[in-house]
N, C-alpha and C positions, 0 to 999 in steps of 0.2 A: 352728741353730748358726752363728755366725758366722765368716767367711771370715778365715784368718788374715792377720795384717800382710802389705803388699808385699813390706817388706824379709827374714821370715821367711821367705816363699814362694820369694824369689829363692834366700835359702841353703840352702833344701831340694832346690831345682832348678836348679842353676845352669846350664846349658844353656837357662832361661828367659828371653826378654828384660827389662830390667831395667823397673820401673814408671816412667812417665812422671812426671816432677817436678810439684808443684803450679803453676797458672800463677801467674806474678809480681801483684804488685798492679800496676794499673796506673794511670798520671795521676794528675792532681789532683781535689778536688774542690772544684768549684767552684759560689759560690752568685750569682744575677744578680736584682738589685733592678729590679722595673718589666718581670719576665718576663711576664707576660700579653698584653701588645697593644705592637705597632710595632716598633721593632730589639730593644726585651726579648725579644718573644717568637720570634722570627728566630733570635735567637742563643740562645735555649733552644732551640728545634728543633735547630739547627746541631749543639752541645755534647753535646747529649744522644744524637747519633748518631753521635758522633767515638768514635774508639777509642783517643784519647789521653788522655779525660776518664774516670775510675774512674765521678762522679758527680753530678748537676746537684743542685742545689739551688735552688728559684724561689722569690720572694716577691715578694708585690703584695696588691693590696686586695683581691684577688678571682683565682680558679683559672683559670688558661689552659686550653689546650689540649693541652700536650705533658705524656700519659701516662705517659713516662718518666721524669719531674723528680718531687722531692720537695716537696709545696705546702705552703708556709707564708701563712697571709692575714694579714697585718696592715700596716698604715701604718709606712713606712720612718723615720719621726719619734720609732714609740714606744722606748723604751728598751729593751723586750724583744728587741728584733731582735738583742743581741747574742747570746741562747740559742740562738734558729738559727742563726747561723754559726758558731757551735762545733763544732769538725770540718771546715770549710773551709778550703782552703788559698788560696784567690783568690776577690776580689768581684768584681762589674763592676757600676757601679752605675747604672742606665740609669733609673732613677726621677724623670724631673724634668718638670716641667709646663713645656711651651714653647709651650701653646696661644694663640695670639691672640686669644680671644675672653674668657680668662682676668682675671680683676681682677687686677692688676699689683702690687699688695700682697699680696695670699693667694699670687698666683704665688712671688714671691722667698720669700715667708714659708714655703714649699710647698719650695724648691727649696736654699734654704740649711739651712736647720735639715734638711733631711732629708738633705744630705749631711754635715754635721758627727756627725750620730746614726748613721750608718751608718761613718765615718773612726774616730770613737771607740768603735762597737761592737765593729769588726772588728779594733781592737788589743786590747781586753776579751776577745775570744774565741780571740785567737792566732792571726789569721790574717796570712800572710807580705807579702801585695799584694792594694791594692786598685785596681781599673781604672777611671778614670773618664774620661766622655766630654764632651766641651764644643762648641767648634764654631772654626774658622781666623778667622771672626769677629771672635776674641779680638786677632787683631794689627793690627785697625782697618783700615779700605779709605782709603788714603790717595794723593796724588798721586806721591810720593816713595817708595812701595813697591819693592823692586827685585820685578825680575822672574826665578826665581820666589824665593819668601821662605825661609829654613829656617828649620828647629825653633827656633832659639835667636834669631833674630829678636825683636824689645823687643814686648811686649804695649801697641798703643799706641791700643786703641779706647778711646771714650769711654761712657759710659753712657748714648747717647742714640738709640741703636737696639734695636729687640724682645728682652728679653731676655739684652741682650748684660752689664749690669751682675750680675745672675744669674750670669754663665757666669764674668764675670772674677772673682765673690765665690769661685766653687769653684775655679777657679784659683789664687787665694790658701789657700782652706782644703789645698788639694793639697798646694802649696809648704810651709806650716807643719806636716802633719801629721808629716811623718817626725822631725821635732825632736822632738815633743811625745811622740812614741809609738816611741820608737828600736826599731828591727825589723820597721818595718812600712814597705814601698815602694808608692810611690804612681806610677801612669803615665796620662800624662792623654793620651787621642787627642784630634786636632780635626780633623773634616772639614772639608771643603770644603762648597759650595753642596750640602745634602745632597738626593734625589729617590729618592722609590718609596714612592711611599703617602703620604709627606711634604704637609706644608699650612702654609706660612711666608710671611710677606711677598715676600722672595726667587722663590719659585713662583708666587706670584699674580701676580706682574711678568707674567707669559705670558700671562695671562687675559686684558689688554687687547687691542682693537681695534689700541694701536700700541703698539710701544717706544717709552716715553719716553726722550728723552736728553737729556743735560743740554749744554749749548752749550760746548766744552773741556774735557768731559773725558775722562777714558782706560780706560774700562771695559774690564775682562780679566773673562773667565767659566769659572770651573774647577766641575765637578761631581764629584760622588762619589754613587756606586750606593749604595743599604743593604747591596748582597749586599758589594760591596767591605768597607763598613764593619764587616762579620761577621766577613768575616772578617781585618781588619788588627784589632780587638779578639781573635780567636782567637790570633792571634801571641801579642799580648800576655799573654794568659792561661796558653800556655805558655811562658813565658820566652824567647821565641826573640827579641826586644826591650822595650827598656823608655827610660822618660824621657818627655821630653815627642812627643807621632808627631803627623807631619799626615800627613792621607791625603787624597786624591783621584787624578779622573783624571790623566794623564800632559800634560803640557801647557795648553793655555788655547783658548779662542778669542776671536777680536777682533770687537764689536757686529757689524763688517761681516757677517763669518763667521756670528752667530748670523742677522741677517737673512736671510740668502740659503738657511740650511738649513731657517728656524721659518715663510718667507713673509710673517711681520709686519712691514710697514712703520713704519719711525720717524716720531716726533713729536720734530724738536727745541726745546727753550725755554730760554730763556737761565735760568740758573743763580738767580738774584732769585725769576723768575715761576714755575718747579718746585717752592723750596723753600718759598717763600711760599704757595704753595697747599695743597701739602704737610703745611703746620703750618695752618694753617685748618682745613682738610678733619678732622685729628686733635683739633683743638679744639671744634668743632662735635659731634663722635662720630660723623663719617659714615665713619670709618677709624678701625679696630684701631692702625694703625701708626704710629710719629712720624715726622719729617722725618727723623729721622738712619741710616733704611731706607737714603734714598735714595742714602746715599756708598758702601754696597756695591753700587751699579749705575752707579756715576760712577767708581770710582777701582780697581785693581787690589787683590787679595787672593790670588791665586795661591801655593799652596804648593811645597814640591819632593818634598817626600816619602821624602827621603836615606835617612833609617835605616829604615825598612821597608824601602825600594828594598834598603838592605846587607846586610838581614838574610833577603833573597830573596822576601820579598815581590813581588808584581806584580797592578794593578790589572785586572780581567777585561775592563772595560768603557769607554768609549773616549768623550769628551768630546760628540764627533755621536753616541753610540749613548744616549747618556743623555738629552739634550737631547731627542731623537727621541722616548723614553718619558714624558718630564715632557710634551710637547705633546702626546701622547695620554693623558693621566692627567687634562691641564685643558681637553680639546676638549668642547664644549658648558657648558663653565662660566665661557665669556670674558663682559665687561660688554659690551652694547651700549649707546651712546648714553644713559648711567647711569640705565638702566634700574634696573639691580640696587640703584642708592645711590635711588632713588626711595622704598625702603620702610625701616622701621627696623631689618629681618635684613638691609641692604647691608652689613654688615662685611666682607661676603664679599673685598672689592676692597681690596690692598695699598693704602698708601703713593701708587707710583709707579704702579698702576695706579686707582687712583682719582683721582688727578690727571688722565691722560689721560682716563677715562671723564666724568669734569665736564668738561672743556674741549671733548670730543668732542661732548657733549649740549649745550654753549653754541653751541659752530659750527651745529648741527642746527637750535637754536632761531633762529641768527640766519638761516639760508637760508629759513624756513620762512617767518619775515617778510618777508624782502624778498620771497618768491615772494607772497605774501596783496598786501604794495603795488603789484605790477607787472599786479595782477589786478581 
């Protein structure tokens, strides 16, 4: 037989304490494109242990790790992906190919279309905000940068760095989505110089024997952790900010500063002979990356970080504590005397750090000779 109602029980017994109320529902549910590997799957862990999120929802090509998300496999491109986010109330949509080793056509072909098929699925399925992540990038490393930059800052990079045409095409998909699909809000973060697991031009700058620097100009170096990045996207995802966020560490450091903490001695070269080599080196295929790497290691990009900063945000991790992990993340994977560009897998080697490892391996070649004539 079964046990009567609470509320019967109580008027039978009133001297009983009353039944506890149902718990509330709680959070939102949220779904994260590209949950399987790298800050996707970081911040599936993260979400799906919060007690502010009711429920995760992961999609990718293939099943993570985190037990407690709901998997969906398929390609962020196809059109079905709006069936799964119905019932979501927030995307985040971390899906985007920013490999280097990547054909540059399939990349953007890869990285556009899948963000427009996800901006138009998630107003198809009634979802309220979608999160998307890009990179500070977006506002170009220039000489005339103030120092540091805010969010509303003019988007003023050119298309001639890794990727970066990519980031600013979904930056535009952002800006028009909310016209196109009235009731759906769009928040784009952009880190900083991102590190932790990370594998960019940017990061392989460390891998050489030297810093390259360019003769005049003014490199400013901001980082941002993944874990930070988890969680300034967490903000986002609970409404506690919105609009366009940069995030990173708190301040900057000045080349001086990075040599004195990393021990890599600089290489300077006048500004001609860097980027001239630069575009060769990329021409030839002996480098992933174009010349235009190298103005994010010549000019400031520094964000401020305001509205996170207002909305209580605070980064964990501290400019020398990140810098300190990126040089153990790339210790025993620096070029020596371009060894690594010797074979046809040297992709390995940035931009600016395959500049320095050919000029490194020239100087080697030239001591080796004069040491053979003097013999």
């Amino acid at each position: 037989m079964s046990s009567p109602d609470p509320q019967v029980r109580a008027a039978r017994n009133p001297s009983s304490p009353p039944a506890s109320p149902s718990p509330a529902v709680r959070g939102p549910v949220v779904a994260v494109t590209g949950a399987a590997t790298g800050i996707g799957a970081l911040l599936t862990e993260r979400l799906a242990a919060s007690e502010e999120i009711r429920q995760v929802v992961a999609i990718d090509e293939r099943r993570g790790e985190c037990a407690e998300a709901e998997w969906h496999i398929l390609d962020v491109r196809d059109p079905a992906i709006a069936e799964k986010l119905r019932g979501a109330d927030v995307v985040v949509h971390l899906a985007l190919d920013l490999d280097l080793g990547s054909d540059a056509a399939a990349r953007t072909a890869y990285n556009v279309r899948g963000t427009q098929t996800v901006l138009t699925a998630a107003a198809a399925a009634g979802v309220h905000r979608v999160v998307l992540c890009t990179s500070a990038m977006v506002y170009g490393a220039l000489p005339d940068n103030e120092l540091p930059l805010s969010e509303d800052a003019e988007l003023r990079a050119t298309a001639e760095a890794t990727g970066v045409a990519d980031l600013l095409e979904i930056e535009r998909l952002a800006r028009r989505a909310p016209r196109a699909h009235p009731g759906l809000n769009v928040t784009v973060v952009r880190p900083a110089l991102l590190v932790g697991g990370t594998d960019t031009a940017l990061t392989r700058y460390f891998e050489s024997p030297r810093l390259l620097v360019v003769a005049d100009s003014r490199p400013a170096w901001q980082f941002c952790h993944v874990d930070d990045l988890c969680t300034a996207l967490e903000y986002a995802v609970l409404e506690k900010v919105d609009g366009e966020l940069a995030v990173g560490c708190d301040g900057w450091l000045e080349q001086e500063e990075v040599e004195e903490l990393s021990g890599i001695r600089r290489m300077e070269l006048p500004s001609a002979v860097a980027l001239g080599a630069a575009t060769r080196l990329h021409r030839i295929g002996l480098t992933p990356s174009p010349a235009g790497d190298l103005a994010y290691t010549m000019y400031p990009w520094v964000v401020s970080g305001s509205r996170l900063h207002s909305a209580g945000w605070r980064p964990r991790w501290t400019n020398e504590e990140v810098l300190a992990e990126l040089l153990a993340e790339v210790s025993g994977r620096r070029t020596v005397a371009g060894r690594r560009l010797g074979r046809k897998d040297a992709t390995a080697a940035g931009a600016a750090g395959a500049t320095v490892a050919l000029l490194g391996a020239a100087a080697v070649v030239r001591r080796a000779r004069k040491a053979r004539r003097r013999i």
